[in-house]
C-alpha positions in Angstrom: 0.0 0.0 0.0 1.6 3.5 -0.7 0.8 6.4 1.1 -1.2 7.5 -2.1 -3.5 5.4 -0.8 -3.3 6.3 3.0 -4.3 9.7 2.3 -8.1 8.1 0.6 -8.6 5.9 3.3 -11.3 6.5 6.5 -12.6 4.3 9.2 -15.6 6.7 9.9 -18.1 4.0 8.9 -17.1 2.5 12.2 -20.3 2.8 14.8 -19.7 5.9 17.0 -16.7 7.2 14.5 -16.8 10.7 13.9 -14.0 11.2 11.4 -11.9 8.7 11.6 -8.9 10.0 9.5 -6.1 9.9 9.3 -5.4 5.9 9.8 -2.8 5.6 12.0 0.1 3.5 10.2 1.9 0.6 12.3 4.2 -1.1 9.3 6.3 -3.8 10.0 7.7 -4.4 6.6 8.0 -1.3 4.5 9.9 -1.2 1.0 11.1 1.2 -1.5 10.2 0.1 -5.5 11.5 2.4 -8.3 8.7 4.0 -10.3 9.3 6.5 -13.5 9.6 10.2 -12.3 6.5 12.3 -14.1 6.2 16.0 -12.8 3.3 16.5 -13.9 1.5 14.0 -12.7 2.8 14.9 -8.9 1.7 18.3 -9.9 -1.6 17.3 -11.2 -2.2 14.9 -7.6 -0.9 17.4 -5.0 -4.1 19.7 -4.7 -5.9 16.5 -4.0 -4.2 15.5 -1.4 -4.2 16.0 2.8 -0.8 17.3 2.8 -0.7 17.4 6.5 -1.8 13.2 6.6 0.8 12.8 4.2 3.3 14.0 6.9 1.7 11.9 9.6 2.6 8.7 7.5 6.0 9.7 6.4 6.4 9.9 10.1 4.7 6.9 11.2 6.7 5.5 8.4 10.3 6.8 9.8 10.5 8.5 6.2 9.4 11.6 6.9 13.0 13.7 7.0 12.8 15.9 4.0 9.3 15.9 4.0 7.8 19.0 5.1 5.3 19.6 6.9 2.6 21.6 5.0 2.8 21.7 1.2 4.6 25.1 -0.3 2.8 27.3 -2.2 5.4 27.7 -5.0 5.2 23.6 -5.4 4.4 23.4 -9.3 8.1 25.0 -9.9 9.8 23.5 -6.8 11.8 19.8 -8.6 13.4 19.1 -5.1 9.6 19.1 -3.4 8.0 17.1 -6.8 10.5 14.6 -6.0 10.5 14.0 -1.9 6.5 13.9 -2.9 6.9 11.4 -6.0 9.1 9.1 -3.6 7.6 9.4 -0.5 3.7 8.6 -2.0 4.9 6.4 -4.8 8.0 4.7 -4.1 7.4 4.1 -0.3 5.2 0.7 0.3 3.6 -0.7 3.1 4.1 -4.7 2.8 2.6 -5.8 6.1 1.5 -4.4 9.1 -1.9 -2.4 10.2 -3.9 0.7 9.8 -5.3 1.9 12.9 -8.7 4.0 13.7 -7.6 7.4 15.6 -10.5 7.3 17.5 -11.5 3.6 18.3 -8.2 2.0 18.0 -9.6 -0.4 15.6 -6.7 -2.2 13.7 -6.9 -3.2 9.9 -4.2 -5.6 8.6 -1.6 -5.1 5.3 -1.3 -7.8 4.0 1.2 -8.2 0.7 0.5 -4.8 0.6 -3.4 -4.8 0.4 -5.1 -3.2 3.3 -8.1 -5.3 4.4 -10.7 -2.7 5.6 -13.7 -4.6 5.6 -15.7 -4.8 9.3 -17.9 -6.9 11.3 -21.5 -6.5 10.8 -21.8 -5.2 14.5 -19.1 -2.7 13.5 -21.1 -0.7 11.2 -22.8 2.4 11.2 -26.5 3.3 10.8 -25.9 6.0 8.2 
């Protein structure tokens, strides 16, 4: 799983989960895999993204030095940022370990890289 795919995921379908984002990341096999540079494809993503849970994973992921913080404003011309955000969303993958709800604590396994999100039928909300 790369943290492309972090940033969509939510547990707020969980009963009594209010948010439920971001997933807390607990990885205990994590690799890197080379994939083709395209600038404007990063550029094109970026504005989609929650910068700031982005961060978070980098940091749950021990990956998180050069990563800043919040996303810069002059990002579109910036190569060095396009780059730290082309590796650290699509060359960083989770292999195994678990997502975790912030608010219940719920765990989700990785499992060869697919997180398993489904829940129990008593787990789900009434929406």
């Amino acid at each position: 799983m790369k943290l492309l795919t972090h940033n969509m995921l939510t547990s707020n379908i969980i009963k009594g989960v209010k948010n439920g984002y971001p997933l807390k990341i607990a990885a205990t096999k994590v690799e890197e895999r080379e994939v083709d540079y395209n600038p404007e494809f990063i550029t094109r993503l970026l504005p989609k993204l929650d910068w700031s849970a982005v961060h978070k994973g980098a940091v749950d992921l021990n990956k998180a030095e050069g990563v800043p913080e919040s996303m810069m404003d002059d990002y579109e011309s910036n190569e060095d940022f396009l780059k730290t955000a082309h590796n650290i969303l699509l060359q960083v993958e989770i292999i195994e370990g678990n997502l975790e709800c912030p608010e219940t604590g719920r765990k989700f396994p990785i499992t060869n890289g697919i997180p398993n999100m489904l829940l129990n039928e008593d787990e789900v909300s009434e929406k």
